[in-house]
C-alpha positions in Angstrom: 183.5 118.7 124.5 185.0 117.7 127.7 183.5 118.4 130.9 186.0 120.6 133.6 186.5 119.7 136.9 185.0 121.8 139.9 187.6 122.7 141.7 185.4 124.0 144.8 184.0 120.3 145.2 182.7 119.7 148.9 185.6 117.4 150.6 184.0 114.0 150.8 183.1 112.1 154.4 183.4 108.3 154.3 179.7 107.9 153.8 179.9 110.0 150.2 181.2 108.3 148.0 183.1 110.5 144.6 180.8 111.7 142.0 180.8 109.0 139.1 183.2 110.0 136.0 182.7 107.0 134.0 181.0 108.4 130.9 178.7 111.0 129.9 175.8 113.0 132.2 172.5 111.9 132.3 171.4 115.3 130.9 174.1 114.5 127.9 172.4 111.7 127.2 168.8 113.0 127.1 170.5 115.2 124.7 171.8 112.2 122.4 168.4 110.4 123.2 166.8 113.7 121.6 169.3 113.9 118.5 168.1 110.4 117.6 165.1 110.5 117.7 165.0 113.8 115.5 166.9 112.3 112.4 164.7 109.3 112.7 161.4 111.1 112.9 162.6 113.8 110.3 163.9 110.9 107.6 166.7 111.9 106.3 168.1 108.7 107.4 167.4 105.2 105.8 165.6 102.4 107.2 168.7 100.1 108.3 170.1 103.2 109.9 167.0 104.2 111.5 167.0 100.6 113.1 170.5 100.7 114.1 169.7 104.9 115.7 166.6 103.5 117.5 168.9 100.5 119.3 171.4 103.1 120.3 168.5 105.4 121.6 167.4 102.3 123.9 170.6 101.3 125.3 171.2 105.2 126.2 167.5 104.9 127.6 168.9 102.5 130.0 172.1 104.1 130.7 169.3 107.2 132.0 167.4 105.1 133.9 170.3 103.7 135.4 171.3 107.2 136.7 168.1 108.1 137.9 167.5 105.1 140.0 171.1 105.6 141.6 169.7 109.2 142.0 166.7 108.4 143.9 168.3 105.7 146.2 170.5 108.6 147.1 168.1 111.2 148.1 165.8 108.0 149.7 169.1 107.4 152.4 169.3 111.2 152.7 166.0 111.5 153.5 165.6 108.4 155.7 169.0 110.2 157.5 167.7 113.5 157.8 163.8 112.1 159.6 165.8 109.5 161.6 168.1 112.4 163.3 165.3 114.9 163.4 162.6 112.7 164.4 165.0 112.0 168.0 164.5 114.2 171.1 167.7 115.8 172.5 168.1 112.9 175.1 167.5 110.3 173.0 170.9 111.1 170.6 173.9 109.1 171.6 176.6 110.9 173.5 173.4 113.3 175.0 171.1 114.0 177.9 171.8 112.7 181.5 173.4 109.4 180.9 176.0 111.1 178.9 177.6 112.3 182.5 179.8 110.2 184.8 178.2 107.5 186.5 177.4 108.3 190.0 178.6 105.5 192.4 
């Protein structure tokens, strides 16, 4: 089934880049991951087969791995963002506090 597109999606800034749309969600894949390993632990699939299930189940193991380490890089330059900008006094932000005024001469 094909996945629709949100047409309420946040407009983008430079610094977001668009949401990947090369290929199937990570919770599709768990799903997949899960199908596999339910006809190979219930046998009702040969042994070559099995084999050939369990390699698929590894490279989709990958795939969701992949996604999740792009995931948590994400929320690490969020978060890093988010303390950096709240961790600075008033003053302190660029364009801010007294030496934002014109210079006295």
């Amino acid at each position: 089934m094909a996945r629709s597109k949100d047409v309420t999606t946040p407009a983008l800034t430079p610094a977001t880049p668009p949401p990947p749309d090369d290929g199937p969600s990570f919770e599709d894949l768990l799903g997949e991951i899960e199908e596999i390993i339910r006809r190979v632990e219930s046998g009702e699939i040969g042994l070559e087969r099995s084999i050939a299930e369990y390699e698929r189940g590894v490279g989709l193991l990958k795939r969701c791995r992949a996604i999740l380490t792009t995931a948590e890089q994400k929320v690490e330059t969020l978060s890093r963002t988010l303390t950096e900008e709240t961790s600075q006094a008033p003053g302190d932000r660029p364009g801010t506090g007294p030496a934002a005024g014109p210079t006295r001469r």
